[in-house]
N, C-alpha and C positions, 0 to 999 in steps of 0.2 A: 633462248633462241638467238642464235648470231644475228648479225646484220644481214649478212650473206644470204641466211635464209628466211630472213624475216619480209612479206610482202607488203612493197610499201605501200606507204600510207595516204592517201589526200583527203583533206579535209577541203569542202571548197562552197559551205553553207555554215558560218562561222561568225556571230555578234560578238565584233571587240568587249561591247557594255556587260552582252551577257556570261562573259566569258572570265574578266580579272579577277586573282585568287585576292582573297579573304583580307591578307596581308598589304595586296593594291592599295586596296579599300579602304583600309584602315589608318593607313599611315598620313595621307592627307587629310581622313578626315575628321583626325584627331583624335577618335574613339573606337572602343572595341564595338564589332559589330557581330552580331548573333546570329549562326547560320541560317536560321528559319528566315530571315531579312533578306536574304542573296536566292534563296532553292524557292523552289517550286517542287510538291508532290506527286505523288498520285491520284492525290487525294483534289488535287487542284480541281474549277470544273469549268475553264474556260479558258479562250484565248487573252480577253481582256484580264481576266485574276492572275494569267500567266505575267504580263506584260507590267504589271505592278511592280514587280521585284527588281525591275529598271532603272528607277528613280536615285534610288543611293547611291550603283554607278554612276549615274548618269553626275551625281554632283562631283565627283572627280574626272570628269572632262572637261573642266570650264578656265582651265589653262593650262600653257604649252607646257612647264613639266610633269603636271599631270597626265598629260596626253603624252609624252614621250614615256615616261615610267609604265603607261597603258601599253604603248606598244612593242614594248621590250618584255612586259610581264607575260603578253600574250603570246610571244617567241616563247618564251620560257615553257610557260606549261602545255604548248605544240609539243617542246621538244622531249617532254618528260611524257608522252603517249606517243613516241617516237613517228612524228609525222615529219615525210618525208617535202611535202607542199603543202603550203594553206593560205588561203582566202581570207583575210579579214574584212567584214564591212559591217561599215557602222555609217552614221547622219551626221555631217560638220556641223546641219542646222541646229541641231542639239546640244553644241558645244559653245553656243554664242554669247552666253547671260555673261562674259563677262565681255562680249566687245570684239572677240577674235574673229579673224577674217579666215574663208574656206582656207585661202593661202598658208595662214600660218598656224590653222588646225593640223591641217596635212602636212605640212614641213616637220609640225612636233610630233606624229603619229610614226610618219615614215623614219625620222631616228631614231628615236626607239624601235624598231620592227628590223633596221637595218642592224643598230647595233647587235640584235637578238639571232640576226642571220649569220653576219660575222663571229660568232661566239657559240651558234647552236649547229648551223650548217644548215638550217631549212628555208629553202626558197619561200620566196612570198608573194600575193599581191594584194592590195587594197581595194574594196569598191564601194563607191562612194552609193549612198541610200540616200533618194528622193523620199519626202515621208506627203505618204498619202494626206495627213490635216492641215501642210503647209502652204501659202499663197501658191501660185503657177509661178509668178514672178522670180520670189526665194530661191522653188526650186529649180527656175529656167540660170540664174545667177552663181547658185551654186555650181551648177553640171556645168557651166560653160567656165566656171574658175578651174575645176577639177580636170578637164579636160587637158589643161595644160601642163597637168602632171602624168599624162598617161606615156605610158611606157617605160618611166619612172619611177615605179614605186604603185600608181594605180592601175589597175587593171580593167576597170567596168563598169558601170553605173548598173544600179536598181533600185526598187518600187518599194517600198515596207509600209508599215502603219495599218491603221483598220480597214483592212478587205471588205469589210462587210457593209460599212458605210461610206466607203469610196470606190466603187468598182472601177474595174482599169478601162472603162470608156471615157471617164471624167482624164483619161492622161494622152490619149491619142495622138494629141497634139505636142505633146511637148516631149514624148519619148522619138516621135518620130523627128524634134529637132534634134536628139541624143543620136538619131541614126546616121540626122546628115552631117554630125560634126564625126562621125566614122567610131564611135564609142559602143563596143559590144558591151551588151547589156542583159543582166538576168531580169524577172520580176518576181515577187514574193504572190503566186496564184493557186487559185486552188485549196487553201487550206481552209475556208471557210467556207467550201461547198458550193460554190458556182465556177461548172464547167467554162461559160460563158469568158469570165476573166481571163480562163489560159489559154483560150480560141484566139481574144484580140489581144493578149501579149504578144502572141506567137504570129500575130496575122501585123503587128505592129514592127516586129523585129526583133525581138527574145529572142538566142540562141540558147536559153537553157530560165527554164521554172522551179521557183523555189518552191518545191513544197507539192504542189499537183496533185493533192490527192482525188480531188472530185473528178480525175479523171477514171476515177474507179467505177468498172461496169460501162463506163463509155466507147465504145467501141468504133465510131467513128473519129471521135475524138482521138485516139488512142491512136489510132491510125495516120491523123493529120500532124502529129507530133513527129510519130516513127519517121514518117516518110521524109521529115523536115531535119531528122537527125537531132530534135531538140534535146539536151541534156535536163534530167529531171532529179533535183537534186532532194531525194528524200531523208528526212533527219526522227527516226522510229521513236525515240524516248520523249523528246518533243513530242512532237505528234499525239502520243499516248495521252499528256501531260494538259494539252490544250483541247483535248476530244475531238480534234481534226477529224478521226472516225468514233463514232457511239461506243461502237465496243471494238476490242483489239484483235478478235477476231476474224472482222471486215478490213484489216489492214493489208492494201494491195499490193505489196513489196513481190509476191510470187507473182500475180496477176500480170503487173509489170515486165519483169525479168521475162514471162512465158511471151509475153506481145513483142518482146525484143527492141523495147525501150531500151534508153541510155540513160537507165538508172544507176544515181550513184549514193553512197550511205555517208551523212555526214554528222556532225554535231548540233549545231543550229546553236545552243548556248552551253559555254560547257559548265560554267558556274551554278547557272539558275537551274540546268538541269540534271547537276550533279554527275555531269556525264565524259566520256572520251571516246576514241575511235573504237578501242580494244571494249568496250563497252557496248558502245553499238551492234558491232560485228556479233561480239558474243549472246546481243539479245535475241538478236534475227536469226544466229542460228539455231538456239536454243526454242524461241518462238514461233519462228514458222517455216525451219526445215531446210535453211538456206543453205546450200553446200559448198565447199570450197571452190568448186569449179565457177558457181555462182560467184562468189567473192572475188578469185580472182577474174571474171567479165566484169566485175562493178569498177573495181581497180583499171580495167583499160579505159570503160567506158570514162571514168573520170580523169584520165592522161588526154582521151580526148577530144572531151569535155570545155577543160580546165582553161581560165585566161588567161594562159602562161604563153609565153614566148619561145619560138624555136628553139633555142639553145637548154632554157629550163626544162624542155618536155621531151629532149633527147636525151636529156640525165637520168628522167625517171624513166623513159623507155629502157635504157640503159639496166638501170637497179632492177628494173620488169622483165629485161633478159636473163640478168643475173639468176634471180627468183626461180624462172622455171628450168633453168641447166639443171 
């Protein structure tokens, strides 16, 4: 398939950590590492067993060439699933055990990610992850360091960590200081089953929810989103993986699409989940009937979506005219 007629691609639900190949990983940390250490199954049976296989990356983020090789690595294998734009976000707080400050997390992430742009052609932006187990303080400290990267290189701030024993009331407050320093922002709601969660992101200022599945069968809910334009950025092979839904059956990707949501299909990890866009696309179609016309609404919905910048999202408009000539 040429470029010309190939529909592009956005990734824009994307863990730096869960995402660096084998080779990242290995090179700092001095040994071979065994793929069953990095992936996650099917066989997996939970969010928290999912979340395990993070630990290993995570020890090659605890300096800035580590962290620049990370985001160079992660250009790399965007461009090798030929994405056209992608989101990476990851946690600074998690890169701290050796002393680095948010400033010069992000300064080593964003060159690497720059050099990978320069050399791959794919736009980018960073968003930084408040982590649900960390002080208020930490994370009020970190978001307001990042902040002065936006425009930059960062694109957003968001929510991660355990849903399930931090729900997004415990953050009200401090998202809604992300609002007033003018910082669009997703949160990570919904995947552990409280609709509740994605009501007050989106009532706090979300313009777009990671994950959302418990808005499945909500009908009101469903509606308070639409009507808000929220982007809902679903990532199917995760999902599967973390049993976001019981059975894969229940999986409301059509549900969505039919409610005229701004659903968009992304990676979420591409390492641990063994996964890529052309992988995604091809589960959803094969799984639950998803058709091209459908693909490409997902594709605009995530042009705009996206926390890209005027100039970036008239390029991909651009590639998106090209597409349907």
């Amino acid at each position: 398939m040429t470029e010309q007629n190939r529909l592009p691609r956005l990734d824009l639900h994307c863990h730096l950590d869960g995402s660096l190949s084998q080779g990242c990983i290995e090179e700092p940390l001095g040994r071979s590492v065994k793929p069953e250490e990095l992936q996650a199954d099917m066989e997996c049976q939970s969010l928290a067993e999912y979340l395990e296989k993070f630990e290993i990356p995570l020890e090659c983020l605890q300096t800035e060439k580590g962290l620049e090789r990370a985001g160079y690595d992660f250009m790399k294998n965007a461009a090798l699933d030929h994405v056209s734009y992608i989101e990476a976000r990851f946690a600074p707080l998690l890169s701290t055990q050796e002393g680095l400050s948010t400033e010069r997390i992000l300064e080593a992430v964003l060159k690497g990610m720059e050099q990978g742009k320069t050399e791959f052609g794919i736009d980018y932006g960073v968003i930084v992850c408040a982590m649900r187990h960390e002080s208020e303080g930490a994370n009020r400290r970190m978001l307001k360091a990042a902040r002065e990267f936006l425009g930059n290189g960062v694109c957003a701030a968001d929510l991660a960590g355990n849903e399930a024993a931090f729900p997004m009331s415990l953050f009200m407050e401090l998202f809604g200081e992300v609002r007033r320093l003018e910082m669009p922002f997703t949160i990570h709601a919904g995947e552990c089953g409280s609709v509740q969660n994605i009501l007050d992101a989106v009532q706090c200022g979300a313009s777009r929810i990671g994950h959302g599945i418990a808005l499945r069968g909500q009908k009101e809910a469903i509606a308070f989103c639409r009507d808000r334009q929220i982007g809902i950025e679903m990532c199917p092979l995760s999902n599967m993986q973390t049993k976001a839904v019981k059975d894969p059956a229940e999986y409301p990707i059509q549900e969505f699409l039919n409610a005229n949501l701004l659903v968009t299909v992304n990676t979420d990890n591409r390492t641990v989940s063994q996964t890529t866009l052309e992988k995604e696309f091809a589960f959803i179609r094969e799984r639950y009937a998803v058709t091209r016309e459908q693909e490409v609404q997902m594709t605009k919905n995530a042009i705009e979506v996206a926390f890209a910048s005027d100039a970036v999202k008239e390029r991909l408009w651009k590639k998106m005219y090209t597409f349907e000539k």
